[in-house]
N, C-alpha and C positions, 0 to 999 in steps of 0.2 A: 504494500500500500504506500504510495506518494505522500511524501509530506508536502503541503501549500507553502511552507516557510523555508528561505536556504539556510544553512547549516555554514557556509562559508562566508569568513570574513567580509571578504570582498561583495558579495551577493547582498549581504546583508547591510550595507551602506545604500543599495539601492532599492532597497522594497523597506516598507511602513514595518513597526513592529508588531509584534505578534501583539494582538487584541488582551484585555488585562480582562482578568475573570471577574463578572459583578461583584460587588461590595457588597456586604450583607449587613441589616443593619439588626442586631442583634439584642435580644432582650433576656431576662432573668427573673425567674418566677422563686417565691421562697414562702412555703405552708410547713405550719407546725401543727402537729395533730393531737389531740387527747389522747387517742387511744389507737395504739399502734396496727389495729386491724385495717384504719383508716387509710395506712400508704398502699394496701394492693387494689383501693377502691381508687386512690389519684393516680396509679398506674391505669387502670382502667381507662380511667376519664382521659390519659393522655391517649390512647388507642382510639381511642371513640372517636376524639376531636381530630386525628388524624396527624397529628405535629410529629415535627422531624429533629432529632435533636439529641439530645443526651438528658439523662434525671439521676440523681443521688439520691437514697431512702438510707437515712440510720438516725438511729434515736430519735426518731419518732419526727422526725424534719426532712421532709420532704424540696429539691431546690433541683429546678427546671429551666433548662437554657435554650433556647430554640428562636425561631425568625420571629421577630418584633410584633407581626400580624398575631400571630399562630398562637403566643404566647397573651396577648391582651385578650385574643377569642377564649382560650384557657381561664386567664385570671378573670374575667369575667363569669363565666360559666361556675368557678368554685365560688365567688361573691353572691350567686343566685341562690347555690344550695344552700349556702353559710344563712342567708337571710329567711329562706322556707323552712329549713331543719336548721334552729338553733343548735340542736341534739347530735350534728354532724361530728363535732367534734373537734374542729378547725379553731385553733384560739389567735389564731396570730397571719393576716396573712403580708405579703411585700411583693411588687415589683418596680424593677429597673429595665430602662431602656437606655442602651450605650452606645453611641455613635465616635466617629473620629473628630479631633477636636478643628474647632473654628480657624479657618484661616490655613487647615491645612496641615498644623505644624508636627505632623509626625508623618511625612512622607517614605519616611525609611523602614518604618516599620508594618508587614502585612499582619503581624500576630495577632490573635483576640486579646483584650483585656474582661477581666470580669471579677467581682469579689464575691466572696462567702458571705453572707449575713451570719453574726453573732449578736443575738440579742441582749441588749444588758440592759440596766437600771432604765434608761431613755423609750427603752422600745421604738428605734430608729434608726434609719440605717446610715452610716457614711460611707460617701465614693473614695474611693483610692485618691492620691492623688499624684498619678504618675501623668508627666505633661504628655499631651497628643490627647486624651481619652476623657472623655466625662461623662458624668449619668445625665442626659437630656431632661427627663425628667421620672418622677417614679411617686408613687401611691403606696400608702402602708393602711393597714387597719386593726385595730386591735380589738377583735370580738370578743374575748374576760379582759378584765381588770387584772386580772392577777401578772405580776412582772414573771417575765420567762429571762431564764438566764443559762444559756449553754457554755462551758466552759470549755476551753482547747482540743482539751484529749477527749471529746465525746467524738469529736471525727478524725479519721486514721490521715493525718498529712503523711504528705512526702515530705524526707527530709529538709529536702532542698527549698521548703516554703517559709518565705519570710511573716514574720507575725504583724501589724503596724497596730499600735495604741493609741484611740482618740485623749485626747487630751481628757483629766478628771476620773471620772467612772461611765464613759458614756460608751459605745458602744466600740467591739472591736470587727475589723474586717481583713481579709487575707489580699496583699496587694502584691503580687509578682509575676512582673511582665514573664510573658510564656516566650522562649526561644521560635526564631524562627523555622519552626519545622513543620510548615502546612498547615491546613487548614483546619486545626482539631481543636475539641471544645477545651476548653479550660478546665473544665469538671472532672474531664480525663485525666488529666494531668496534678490534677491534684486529691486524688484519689484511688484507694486502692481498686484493683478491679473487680473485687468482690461488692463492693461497695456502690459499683455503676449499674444502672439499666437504661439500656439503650432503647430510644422507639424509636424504629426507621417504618413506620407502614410507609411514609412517601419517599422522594428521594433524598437519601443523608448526604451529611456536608461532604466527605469525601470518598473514594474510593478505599482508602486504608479504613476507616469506620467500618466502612458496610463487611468490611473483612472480619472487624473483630468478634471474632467468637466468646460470647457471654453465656450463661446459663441465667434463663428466661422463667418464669414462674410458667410458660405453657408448656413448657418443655417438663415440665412432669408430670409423672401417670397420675390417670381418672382416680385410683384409689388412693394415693397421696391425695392428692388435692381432696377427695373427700371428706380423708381424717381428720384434714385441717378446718374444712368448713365445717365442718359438723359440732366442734367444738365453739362457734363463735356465736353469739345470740341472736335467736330467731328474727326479733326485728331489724336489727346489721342485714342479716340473708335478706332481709327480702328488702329494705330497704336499698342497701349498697351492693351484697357479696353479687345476685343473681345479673345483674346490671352491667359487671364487669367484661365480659367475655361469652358469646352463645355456650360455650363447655361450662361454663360457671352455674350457666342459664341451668341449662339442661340436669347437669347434677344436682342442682336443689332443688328445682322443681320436680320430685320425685315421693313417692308416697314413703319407702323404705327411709329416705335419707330423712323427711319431717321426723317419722318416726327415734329413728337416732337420735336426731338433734334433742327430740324432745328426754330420751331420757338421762343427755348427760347435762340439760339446763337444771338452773335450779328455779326454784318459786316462793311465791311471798305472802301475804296475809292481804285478803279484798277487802277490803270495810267499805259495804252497802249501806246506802243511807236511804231507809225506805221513804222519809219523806221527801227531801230535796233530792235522790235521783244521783247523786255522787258518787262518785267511787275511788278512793283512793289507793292503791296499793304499798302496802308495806311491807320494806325486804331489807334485810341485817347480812353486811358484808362487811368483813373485817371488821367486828366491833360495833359499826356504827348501824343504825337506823335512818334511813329515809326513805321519808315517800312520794310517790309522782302518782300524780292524775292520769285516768283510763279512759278512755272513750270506746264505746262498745258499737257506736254507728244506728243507736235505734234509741227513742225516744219511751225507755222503760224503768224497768229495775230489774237486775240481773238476780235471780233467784237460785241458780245452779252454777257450778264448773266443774271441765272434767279436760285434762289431757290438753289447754288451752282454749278452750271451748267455753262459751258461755252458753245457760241460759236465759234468758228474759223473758216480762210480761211487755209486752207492745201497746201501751198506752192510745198510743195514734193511730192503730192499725184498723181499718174499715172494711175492706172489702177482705183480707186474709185474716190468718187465725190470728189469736191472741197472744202466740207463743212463737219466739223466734231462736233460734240457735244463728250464731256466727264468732267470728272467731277476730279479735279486737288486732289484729296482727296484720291480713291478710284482706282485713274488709270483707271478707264473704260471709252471707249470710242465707240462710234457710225460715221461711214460713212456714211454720206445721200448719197442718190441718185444723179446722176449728172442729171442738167438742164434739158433744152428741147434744145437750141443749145450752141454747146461749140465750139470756134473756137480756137486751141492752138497756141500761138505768144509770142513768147521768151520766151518759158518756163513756163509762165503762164498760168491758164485758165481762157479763159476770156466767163464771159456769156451776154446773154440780163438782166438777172436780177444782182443788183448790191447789193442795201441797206436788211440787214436782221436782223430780231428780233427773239430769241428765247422768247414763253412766255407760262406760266402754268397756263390751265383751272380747278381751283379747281374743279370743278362738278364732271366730268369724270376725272379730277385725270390724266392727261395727259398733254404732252409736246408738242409744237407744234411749225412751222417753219415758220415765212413771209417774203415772198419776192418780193420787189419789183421792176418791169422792170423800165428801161431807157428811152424804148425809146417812140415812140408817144403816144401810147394806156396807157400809165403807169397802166399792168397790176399788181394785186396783188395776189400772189399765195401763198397756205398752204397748208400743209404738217403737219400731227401727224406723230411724231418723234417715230422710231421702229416701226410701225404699215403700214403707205401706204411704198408702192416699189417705186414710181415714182412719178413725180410734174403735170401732166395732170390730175389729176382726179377733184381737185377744183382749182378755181378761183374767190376770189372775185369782185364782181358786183362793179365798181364805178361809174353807168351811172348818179344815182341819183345826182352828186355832181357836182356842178357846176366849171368851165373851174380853176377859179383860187382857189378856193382848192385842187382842184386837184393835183395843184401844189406843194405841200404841202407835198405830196406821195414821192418827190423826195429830201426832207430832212432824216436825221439822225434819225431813228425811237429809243423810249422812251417807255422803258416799265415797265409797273406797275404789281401788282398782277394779272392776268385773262386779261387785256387792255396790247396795243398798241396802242401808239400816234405818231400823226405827228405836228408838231410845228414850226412855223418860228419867230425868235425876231424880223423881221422884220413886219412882217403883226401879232399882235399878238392878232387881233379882234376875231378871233375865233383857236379850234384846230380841227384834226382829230383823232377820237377814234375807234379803231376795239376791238368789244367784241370775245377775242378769245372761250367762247362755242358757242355762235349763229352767228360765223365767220362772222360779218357785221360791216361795216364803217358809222360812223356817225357821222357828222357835229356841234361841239358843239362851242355856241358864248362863248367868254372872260368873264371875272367878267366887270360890270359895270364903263369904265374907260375913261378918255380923253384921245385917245389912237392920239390928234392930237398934243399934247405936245410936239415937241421934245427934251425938256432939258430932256426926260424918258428916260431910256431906260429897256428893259423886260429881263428876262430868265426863260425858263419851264426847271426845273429840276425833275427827278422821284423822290418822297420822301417814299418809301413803298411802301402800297396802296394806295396811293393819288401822284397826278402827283398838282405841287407847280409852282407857278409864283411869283417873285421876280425882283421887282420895284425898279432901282436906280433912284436918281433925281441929274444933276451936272456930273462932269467932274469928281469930284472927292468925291463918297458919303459913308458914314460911316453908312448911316440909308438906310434898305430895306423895304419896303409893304411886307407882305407876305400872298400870296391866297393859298389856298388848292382846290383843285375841287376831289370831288367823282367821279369816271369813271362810276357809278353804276346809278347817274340821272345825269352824269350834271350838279352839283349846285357847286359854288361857294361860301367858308367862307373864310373873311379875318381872318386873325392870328394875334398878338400883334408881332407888327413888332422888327427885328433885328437891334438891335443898339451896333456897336462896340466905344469905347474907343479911339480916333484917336491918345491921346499923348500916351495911356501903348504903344498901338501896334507900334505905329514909334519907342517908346524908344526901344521895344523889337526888332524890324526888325534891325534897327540901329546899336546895341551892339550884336546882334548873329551873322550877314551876313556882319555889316561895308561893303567894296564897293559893295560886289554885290547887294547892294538894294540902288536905288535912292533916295534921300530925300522926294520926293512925290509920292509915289507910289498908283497904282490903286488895287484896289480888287474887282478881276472878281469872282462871283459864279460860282464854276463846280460841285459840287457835295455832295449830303445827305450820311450820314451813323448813321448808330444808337449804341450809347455803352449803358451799364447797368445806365449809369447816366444820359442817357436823348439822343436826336439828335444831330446829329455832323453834320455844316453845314461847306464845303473845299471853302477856295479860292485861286485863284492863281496872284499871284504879278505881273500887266501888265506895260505896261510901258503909255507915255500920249495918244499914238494911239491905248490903248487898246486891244494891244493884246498880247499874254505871250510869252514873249520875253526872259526872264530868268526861272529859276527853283525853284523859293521859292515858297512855299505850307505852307498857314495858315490853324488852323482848330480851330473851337468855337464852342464849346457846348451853344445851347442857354437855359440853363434850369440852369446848376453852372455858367455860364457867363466863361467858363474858356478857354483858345486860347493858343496855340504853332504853331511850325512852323516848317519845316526841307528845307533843300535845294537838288534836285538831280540832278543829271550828265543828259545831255543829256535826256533833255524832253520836247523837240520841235516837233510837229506834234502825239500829245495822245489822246488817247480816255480816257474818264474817267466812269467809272463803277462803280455802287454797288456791291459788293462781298461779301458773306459771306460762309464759308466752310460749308459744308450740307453733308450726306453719300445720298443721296435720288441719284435713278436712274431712269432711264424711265421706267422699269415694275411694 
């Protein structure tokens, strides 16, 4: 092949020089993330947008160099989500745009210029200031308050990098002109290779790039990548992880993988407010307590959960049933069928059946509905969720049961994995257990107890797969009995009982809430949740007639011994639930 340009001296005094490759004018994007699952989501989003360029991900800082356009359609693009999902995750974001300097004055050199952002006390960046190059102009934001401070060795330099210090405590940046040796990013050059990810979907700066061999997060197998996603929390997957990549798509969107997902998350304590419609969740990680608000997508009050699933009553519902299943994660929801009679009166609908448990038949892998009537017959009826059209087809049998358990039917049903229970702290010699795959009712006796005691008193709470009994003794007890019963035989194991601290916790009640907690306050059990560090067992702060009268909510892991507390508005008349986020749906 001919070259169009001579090679010799002489030739080359008589033809024009070879044409100078365009100038690129070049820009620098720099995100700092919350939570480090967050950089394989801005990998993502550099794919999607299409940019050409080079990206650095470590300790949790994310810093993207690519053509000036590509990179403001980028920073833009992350300023959207940063503003729809406060919950993104993004605390910090910066960019610059670098051009050659005015006048020209660094003709000699074709090299990139670009700095590192290290954020310090200012939260802002400074330009190098090596002459020919400047930052044109650049945009920071800072979405927390809280000051971010990265210090040297969080990122592996080359040796050969010089450090430069603003003057004070303000902020530091990496300034060293890059030898002339082509057209390669800076980020290269100052970073180890394990440390780079390249995104060439269009065409990269040079030929020696597109050469370099990286190891890519697509480049590993479907069942890696599984392991990984399956461990990160349901609303990330569906939020960020599925977004990332059609194989990302593909592997979560899957019924096996919800299922995973679901049972290596953990879950937290609902508090339903039957009158205002609220729902707060409450969940204890390393020590602490807090709660965030839920939104279920329907204009109710959540009456059941199972497996991420809710159930509700549908307040506003007119032409469909009264009863919705959907799943607060995923947006999807299900209308059951209405009743057998509905009689409408002010606006509500009122049925024969009142009490209802949503609960999951592992076998057949299906969702299912109980409900129980009011009135003499206290029939109990079910329903597989998406599958039957109508409530007539079954009816469970309770002839076998005798008059006053039966009674029993007309309490707040508890559900476990596969079971449903009926439970009274008053008569708490036995309970009633429905196995949702062989949809039967069965009459199981208490753990072995003097149930003629009354300085006792009981509560069956769901803990998992085991439905729990917990024994106070006195007006005012610090130590529980705790039972466990398998739904699977009926057996009954005592646990090594719960023993709280009566002076930390007054000290702590005391010094957080000062009046709103009494000097002697009671702790009623309402409800199990489980974190990575063991069970989380809630109570709520009663008054001497035992019953929760204020809004303070303790919670104690009994495995680190470790307990907090929070107080909320308006949480008179609640239900309290097991939750935990799941993508899993009825098909």
């Amino acid at each position: 092949m001919s070259s169009s340009y001579p090679h010799s001296p002489a030739q080359a005094s008589t033809y024009p020089p070879p044409p100078q490759p365009p100038r690129r004018t070049l820009a620098v994007a720099a995100f700092k993330f919350e939570n480090r699952s967050h950089d394989v989501v801005a990998e993502g989003l550099i794919r999607r947008l299409k940019l050409s360029g080079c990206a650095v991900i470590s300790k949790g800082v994310l810093v993207v160099e690519g053509e000036n356009s590509a990179i403001i359609r980028f920073f833009k693009f992350v300023r959207q989500i940063v503003h729809k999902k406060p919950d993104f995750g993004v605390k910090f974001i910066w960019r610059g745009k670098f051009t050659r300097g005015r006048n020209n004055a660094s003709e000699k050199s074709d090299a990139r210029m670009g700095i590192l952002l290290v954020f310090g006390t200012n939260g802002g960046p400074i330009a190098d200031k090596i002459p020919g190059y400047f930052i044109e102009d650049f945009e920071h934001s800072e979405v927390s308050s809280e000051v971010l401070t990265i210090r040297e060795h969080d990122f592996p330099y080359e040796n050969d990098i010089e450090m430069d210090r603003s003057p004070g405590d303000g902020p530091r940046i990496c300034s060293k002109k890059l030898q002339n040796r082509g057209d390669i990013s800076w980020i290269e050059k100052r970073f180890n290779d394990d440390d780079i990810t390249s995104f060439t979907d269009q065409k990269s700066f040079t030929a020696d790039e597109q050469q370099l061999k990286m190891t890519s997060i697509e480049s590993l197998p479907d069942d890696l990548i599984s392991e990984i996603l399956v461990r990160v929390p349901a609303q990330e997957n569906y939020d960020s992880m599925r977004l990332v990549c059609r194989k990302w798509y593909n592997i979560i969107n899957t019924r096996d993988f919800a299922h995973s997902n679901l049972q290596l998350s953990t879950s937290g304590l609902l508090d339903v407010n039957m009158y205002s419609r609220r729902q707060i969740l409450m969940t204890m990680q390393k020590g602490r307590l807090e709660p965030s608000k839920l939104s279920f997508g329907f204009g109710g009050t959540v009456l059941s959960s199972c497996n991420g699933l809710v159930l509700g009553y549908d307040r506003n519902s007119s032409s469909k049933g009264p009863y919705i299943i959907a799943n607060p994660v995923t947006k999807q929801q299900l209308a059951l069928p209405k009743l057998l009679s509905e009689t409408p009166t002010n606006g509500y609908i009122l049925t024969k059946y009142n009490d209802v448990a949503l609960v999951y038949a592992p076998s057949s892998r299906t969702y299912k509905v109980v409900c129980v009537s009011l009135d003499r017959d206290l029939e109990c009826a079910i329903m597989t969720a998406g599958v039957d059209m109508d409530w007539g087809r079954r009816v469970i049998s309770t002839q076998h049961l005798s008059r006053k358990a039966k009674k029993l039917l007309k309490r707040c049903p508890l559900t476990t994995r596969g079971f449903v229970h009926w439970t009274n702290i008053y008569a708490p010699e036995y309970v009633l257990t429905m196995n949702a795959e062989s949809e039967t009712i069965t009459q199981i006796p208490g753990p072995c107890l003097r149930y003629d005691d009354e300085s006792l008193w009981y509560r069956y709470l769901p803990m998992g797969s085991c439905l729990s009994l917990l024994i106070g003794r006195g007006e005012i007890s610090w130590e529980w009995e705790l039972w466990k019963m398998k739904p699977e035989t009926g057996e009954w194991t005592k646990m090594p009982s719960i023993v709280l601290e009566p002076q930390k916790v007054l000290k702590h009640l005391t010094f957080k809430f000062k009046r709103r907690c009494s000097s002697s306050p009671l702790l009623k059990p309402i409800g199990w949740s489980n974190s990575y560090s063991g069970e989380v067992l809630f109570f709520g702060v009663c008054s001497e007639s035992r019953k929760l009268n204020t809004s303070i909510y303790v919670a104690y892991n009994i495995r680190t011994r470790e307990f907090d507390s929070l107080f909320l508005k308006d949480s008179m008349f609640t239900l309290f639930l097991e939750y935990k986020s799941s993508l899993v749906w009825l098909d």
